[in-house]
C-alpha positions in Angstrom: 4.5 -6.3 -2.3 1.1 -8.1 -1.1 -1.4 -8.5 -3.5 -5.0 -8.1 -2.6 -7.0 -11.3 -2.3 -9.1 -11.4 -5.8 -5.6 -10.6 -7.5 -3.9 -13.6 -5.7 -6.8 -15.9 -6.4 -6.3 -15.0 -10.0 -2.8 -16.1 -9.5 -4.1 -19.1 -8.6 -6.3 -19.9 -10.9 -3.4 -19.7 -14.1 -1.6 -22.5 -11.5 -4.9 -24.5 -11.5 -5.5 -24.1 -8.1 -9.3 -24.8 -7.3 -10.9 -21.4 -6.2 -14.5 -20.5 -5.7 -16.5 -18.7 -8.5 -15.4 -15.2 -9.0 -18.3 -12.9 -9.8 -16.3 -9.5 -10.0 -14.6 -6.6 -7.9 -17.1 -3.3 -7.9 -16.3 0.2 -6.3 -19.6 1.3 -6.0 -22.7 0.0 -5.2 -24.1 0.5 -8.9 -21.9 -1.7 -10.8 -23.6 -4.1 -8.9 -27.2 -3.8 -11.7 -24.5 -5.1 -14.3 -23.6 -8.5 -12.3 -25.0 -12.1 -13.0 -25.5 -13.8 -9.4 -26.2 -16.7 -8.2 -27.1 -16.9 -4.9 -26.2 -16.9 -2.0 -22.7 -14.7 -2.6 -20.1 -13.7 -0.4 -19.3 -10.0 -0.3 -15.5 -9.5 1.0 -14.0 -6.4 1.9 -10.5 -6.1 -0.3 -7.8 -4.5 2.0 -4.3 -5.6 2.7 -4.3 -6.7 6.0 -5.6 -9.3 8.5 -9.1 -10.0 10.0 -11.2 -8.9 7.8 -13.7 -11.6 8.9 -13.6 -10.4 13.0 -13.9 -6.9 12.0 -17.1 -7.2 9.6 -15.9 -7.1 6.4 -16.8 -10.9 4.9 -20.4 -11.3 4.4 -23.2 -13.6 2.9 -26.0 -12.4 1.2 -29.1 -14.4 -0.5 -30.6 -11.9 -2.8 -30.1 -8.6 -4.6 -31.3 -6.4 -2.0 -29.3 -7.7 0.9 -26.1 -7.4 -1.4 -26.8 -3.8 -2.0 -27.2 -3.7 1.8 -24.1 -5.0 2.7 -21.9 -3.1 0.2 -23.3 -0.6 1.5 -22.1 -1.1 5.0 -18.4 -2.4 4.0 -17.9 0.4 1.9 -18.6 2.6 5.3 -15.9 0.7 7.0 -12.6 0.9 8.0 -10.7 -2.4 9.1 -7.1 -1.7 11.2 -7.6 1.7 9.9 -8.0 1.3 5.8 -10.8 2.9 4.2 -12.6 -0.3 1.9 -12.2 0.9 -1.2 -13.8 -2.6 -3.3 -15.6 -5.4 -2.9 -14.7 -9.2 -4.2 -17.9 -11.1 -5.1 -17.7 -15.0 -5.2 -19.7 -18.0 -4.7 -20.4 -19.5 -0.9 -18.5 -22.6 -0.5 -20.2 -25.6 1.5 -17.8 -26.6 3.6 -17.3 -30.1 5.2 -13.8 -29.3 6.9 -11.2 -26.9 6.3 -7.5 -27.0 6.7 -4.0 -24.3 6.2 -1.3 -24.0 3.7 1.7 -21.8 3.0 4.8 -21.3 1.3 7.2 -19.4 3.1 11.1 -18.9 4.1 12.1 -19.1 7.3 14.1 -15.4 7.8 17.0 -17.9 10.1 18.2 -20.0 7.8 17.0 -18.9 4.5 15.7 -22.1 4.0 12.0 -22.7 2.0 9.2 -24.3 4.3 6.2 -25.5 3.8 3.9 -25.3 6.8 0.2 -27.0 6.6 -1.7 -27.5 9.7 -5.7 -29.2 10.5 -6.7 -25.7 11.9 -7.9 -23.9 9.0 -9.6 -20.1 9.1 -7.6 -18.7 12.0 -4.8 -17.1 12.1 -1.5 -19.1 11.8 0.2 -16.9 14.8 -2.5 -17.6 16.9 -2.7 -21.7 16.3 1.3 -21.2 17.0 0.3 -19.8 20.0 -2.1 -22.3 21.5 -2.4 -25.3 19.1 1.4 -25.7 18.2 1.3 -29.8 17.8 -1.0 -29.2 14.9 1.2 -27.3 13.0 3.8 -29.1 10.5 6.5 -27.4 8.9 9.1 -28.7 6.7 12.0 -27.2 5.4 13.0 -27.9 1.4 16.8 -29.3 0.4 18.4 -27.0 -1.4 15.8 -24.5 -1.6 14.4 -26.8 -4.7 13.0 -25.3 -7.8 10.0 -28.1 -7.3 8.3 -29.8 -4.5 9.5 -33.3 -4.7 6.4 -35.3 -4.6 7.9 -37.7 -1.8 8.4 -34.7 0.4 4.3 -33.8 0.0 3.2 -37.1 0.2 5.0 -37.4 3.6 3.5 -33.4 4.5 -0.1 -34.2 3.6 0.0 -37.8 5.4 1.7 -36.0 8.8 -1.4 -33.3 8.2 -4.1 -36.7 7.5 -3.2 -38.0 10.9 -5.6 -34.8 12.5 -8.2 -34.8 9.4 -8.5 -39.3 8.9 -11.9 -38.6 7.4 -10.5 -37.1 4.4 -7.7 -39.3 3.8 -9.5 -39.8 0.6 -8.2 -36.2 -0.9 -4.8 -37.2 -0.3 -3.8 -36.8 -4.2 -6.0 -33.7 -4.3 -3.9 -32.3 -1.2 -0.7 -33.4 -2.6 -1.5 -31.8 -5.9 -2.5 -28.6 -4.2 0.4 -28.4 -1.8 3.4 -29.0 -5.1 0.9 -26.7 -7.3 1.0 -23.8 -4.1 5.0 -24.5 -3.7 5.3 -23.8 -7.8 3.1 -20.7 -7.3 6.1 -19.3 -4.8 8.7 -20.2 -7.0 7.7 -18.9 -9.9 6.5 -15.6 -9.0 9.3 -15.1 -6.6 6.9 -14.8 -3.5 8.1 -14.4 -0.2 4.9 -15.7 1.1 2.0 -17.9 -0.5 -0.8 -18.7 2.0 -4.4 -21.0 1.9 -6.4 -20.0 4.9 -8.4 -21.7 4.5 -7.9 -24.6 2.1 -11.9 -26.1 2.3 -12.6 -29.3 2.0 -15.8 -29.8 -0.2 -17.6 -33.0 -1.3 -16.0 -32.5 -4.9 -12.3 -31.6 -3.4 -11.0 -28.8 -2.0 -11.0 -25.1 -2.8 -8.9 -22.1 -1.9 -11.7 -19.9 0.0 -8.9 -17.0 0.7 -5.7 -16.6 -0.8 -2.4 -14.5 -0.1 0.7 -13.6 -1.5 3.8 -11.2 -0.9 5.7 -10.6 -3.8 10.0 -10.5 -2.9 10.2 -6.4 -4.3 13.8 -7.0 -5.1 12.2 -9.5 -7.8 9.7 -7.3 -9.3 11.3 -6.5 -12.5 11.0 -10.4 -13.1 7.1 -10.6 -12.9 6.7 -7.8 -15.9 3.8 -10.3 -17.3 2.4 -10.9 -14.0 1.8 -7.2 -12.5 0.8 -6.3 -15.9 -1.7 -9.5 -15.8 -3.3 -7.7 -12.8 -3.2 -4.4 -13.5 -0.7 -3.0 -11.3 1.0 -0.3 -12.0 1.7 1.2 -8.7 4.2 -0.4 -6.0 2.8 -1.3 -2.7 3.7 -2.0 1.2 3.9 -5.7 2.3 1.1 -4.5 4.5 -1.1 -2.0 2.5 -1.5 0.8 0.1 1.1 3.8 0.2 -0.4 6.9 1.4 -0.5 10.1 -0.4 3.2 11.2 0.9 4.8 7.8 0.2 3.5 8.3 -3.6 4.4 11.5 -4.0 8.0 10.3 -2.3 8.1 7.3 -4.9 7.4 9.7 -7.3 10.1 11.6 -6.3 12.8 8.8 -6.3 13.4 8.5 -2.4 12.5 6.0 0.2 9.6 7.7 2.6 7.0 5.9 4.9 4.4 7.4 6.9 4.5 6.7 11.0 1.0 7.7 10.9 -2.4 6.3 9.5 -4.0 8.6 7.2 -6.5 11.7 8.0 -6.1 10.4 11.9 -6.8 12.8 14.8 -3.9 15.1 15.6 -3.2 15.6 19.7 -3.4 19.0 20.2 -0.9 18.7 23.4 1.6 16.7 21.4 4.6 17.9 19.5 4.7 16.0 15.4 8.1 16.1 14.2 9.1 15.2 10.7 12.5 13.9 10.2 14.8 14.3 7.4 18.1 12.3 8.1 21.0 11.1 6.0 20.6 7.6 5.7 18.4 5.0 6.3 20.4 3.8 9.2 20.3 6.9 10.4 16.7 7.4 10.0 15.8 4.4 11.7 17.6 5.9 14.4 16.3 9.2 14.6 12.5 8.1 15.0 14.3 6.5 18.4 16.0 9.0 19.3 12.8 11.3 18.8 10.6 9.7 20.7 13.1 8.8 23.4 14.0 12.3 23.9 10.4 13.2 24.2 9.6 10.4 26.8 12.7 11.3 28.9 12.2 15.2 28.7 9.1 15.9 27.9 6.6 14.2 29.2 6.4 11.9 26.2 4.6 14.7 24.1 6.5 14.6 20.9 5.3 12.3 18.3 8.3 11.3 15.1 6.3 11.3 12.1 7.9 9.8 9.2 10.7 7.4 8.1 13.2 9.1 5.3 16.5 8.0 3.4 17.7 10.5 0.6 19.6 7.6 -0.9 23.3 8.2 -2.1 24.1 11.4 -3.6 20.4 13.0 -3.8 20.2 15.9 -6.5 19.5 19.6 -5.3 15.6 19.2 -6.7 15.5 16.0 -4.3 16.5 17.5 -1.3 14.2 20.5 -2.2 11.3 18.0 -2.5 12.1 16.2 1.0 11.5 19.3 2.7 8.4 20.3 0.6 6.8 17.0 1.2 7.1 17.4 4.9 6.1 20.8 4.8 3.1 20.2 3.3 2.5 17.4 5.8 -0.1 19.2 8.1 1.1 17.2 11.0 4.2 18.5 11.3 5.3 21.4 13.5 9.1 20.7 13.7 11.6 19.0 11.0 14.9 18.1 12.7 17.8 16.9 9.9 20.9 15.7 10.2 23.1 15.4 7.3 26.8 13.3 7.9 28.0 13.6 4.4 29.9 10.7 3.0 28.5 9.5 -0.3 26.4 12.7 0.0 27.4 16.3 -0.5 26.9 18.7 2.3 26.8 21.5 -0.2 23.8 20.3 -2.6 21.9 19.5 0.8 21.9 23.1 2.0 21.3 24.0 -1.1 17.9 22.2 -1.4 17.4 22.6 1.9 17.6 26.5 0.9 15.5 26.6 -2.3 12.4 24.5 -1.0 12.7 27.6 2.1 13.0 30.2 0.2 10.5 28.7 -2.6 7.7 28.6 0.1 8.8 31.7 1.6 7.7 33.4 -1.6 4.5 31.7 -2.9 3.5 32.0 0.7 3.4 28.7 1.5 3.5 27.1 5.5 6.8 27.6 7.0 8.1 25.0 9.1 10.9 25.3 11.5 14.1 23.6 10.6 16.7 22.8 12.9 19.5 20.3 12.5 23.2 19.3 12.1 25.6 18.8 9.3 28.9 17.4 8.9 31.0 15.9 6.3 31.7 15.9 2.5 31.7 19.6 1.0 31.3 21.0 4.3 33.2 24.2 3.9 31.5 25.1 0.8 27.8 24.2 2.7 29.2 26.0 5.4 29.3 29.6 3.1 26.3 29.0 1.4 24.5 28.9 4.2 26.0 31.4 6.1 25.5 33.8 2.8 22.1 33.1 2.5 21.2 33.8 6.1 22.9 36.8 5.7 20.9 37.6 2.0 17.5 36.6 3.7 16.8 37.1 6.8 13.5 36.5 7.1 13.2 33.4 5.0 15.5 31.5 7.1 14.8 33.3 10.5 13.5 29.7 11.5 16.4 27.6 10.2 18.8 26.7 12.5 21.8 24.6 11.6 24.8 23.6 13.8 27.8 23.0 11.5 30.5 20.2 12.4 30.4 17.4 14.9 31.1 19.9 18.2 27.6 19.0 19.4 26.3 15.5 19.4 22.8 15.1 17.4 21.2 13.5 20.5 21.7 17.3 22.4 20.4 18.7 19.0 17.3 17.3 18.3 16.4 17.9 22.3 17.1 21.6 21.9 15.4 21.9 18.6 12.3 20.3 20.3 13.1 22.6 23.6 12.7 25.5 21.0 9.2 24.6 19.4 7.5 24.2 22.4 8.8 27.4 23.7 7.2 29.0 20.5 3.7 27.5 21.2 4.0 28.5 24.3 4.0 25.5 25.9 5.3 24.3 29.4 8.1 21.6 29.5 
């Protein structure tokens, strides 16, 4: 789970990191009348994700009227597709050099590193890219609890040998680099990041800071979510939409393929996908869109990720179709269910009620079409049968191929054969 920047700073500051001067979060423009600035200030647009900077959404201003200005104008923007929603006010920072750290593990070995390099305020990727001699990791023994102070000393001179005029923050660094290390540690953090770390004629100071909280650890850091106010889980990369909330809510695993309120193509084909597993629906999105590249002209779009989870209820199920079904995307939902852990039976019969719910409060109908096999499959195999035969017209656009005759691959291209035959499309 990432934090945004003002949260992680606060983070920082209970580690007694240095950080500049925090003057507040506002979501409007009017809570600025309440603020005590000094100027000038830095306004910085709070979203999860990368260059914020090239895309606008830092800014200076030196008086009260510039600062309403420029609120104004980040909370009009969008950066990488996210809405700013708030605003971090802080003091500028003069800056006489500037450098990276982070805290990371390296996903090969499992191993804890520390990278630090002289090229501080870009992106690490891209000083992997083309400055790669000025990047210094080092791995930790044993994955230590604490940053052995031999093994920073020896970091922080490697990263001196690029910056010699500030060899004379060396303790500072060091302190700063063991203080970052115990910030990952004890907050079970899969990344902590300083970029950049600026050098200042009193010492240094964290101008930007990020972390990624491990999810599997989050019922450990109680105190800390509750410290910032969190109450809600989040992406690594930024805030669940609408459907992955309600999904959460819910109790399965959902993510959106999509950004929010983007421009449907009227010529394209959105299919939502309820599978049986989360290999499976990994999977399926392939299989979706390779069908549609190979077959149709590569005008069918997969719209979501989906995992029921072992052994959903009957109300779950029921909910997996409503939530796609209310997705305004979505002209086709292709499922397959290969019941193992999972019961063929309770999947029809959410599958069923969700149908035959929206069938009578009049809500959109969305063809279903699909494969099951597995677990229960005789008694799924009735129950639906019966209640094709019992209503007619609510499941006149439900079509589901019992046992493993047909392979899904041959399904989901016939399902999708079928919805563009309704619209009356050419293939």
């Amino acid at each position: 789970m990432k934090l945004y920047e003002h949260e992680a700073k606060k983070v920082f500051d209970t580690m007694k990191i240095p950080i500049p001067k925090q003057y507040g979060v506002i979501h409007s423009i009017e809570e600025l009348d309440a603020m005590k600035l000094q100027y000038p200030v830095m306004l910085k647009s709070m979203v999860l994700v990368g260059g914020r900077g090239k895309a606008g959404g830092i800014k200076k201003a030196n008086n009260m009227e510039e600062t309403k200005k420029i609120a104004s104008e980040l909370f009009k923007l969008k950066i990488k597709g996210l809405a700013v929603e708030c605003i971090l006010l802080e003091e500028v920072v003069d800056e006489m050099g500037a450098c990276y750290f982070g805290v990371t593990m390296d996903p090969a070995t499992y191993h804890n590193v520390v990278i630090v390099s002289a090229s501080g305020g870009v992106d690490i990727e891209q000083v992997a890219r083309e400055k790669p001699k000025t990047i210094i990791k080092r791995e930790i023994p044993d994955n230590s609890r604490e940053l052995p102070e031999k093994i920073a000393e020896d970091i922080v001179c490697s990263l001196l040998k690029d910056l010699p005029q500030m060899n004379y923050l060396k303790d500072i660094l060091v302190d700063t680099i063991v203080k970052l290390y115990a910030t990952y540690q004890r907050f079970d953090a899969k990344l902590c990041e300083i970029n950049p770390l600026i050098i200042t004629s009193k010492g240094v100071v964290a101008a930007d800071a990020k972390m990624v909280l491990d999810d599997n650890a989050l019922f450990r850091q109680v105190e800390l979510l509750e410290m910032l106010g969190i109450k809600e889980k989040r992406h690594d990369v930024a805030e669940r939409t609408k459907n992955e909330l309600r999904a959460q809510t819910a109790g399965f695993p959902y993510i959106d393929l999509l950004p929010e309120n983007h421009a449907k193509d009227p010529h394209k084909l959105y299919v939502g996908l309820i599978p049986g597993g989360a290999g499976y629906g990994i999977f399926s999105i392939d299989e979706v869109a390779t069908i549609g590249k190979r077959f149709f002209n590569d005008r069918v779009v997969p719209v979501n990720f989906m995992d029921s989870g072992g052994g959903p209820t009957q109300n779950k199920v029921a909910e997996m179709f409503h939530l796609l079904m209310d997705n305004s995307d979505v002209d086709l939902i292709v499922t397959s269910r290969f019941g193992g852990i999972s019961s063929c039976d309770i999947f029809i019969r959410g599958m069923v009620q969700a149908v035959k719910e929206r069938y009578e409060n009049g809500k959109k109908m969305i063809p279903v079409f699909g494969r099951m096999v597995g677990t229960d499959l005789p008694s799924a195999r009735t129950f639906l049968e019966k209640a094709k035969a019992e209503n007619p017209d609510v499941m006149k656009n439900v079509t589901i191929f019992v046992g493993n005759q047909r392979i899904m691959a041959d399904v989901i291209r016939e399902g999708i054969k079928k919805a563009f035959e309704s619209k009356g499309w050419k293939i």
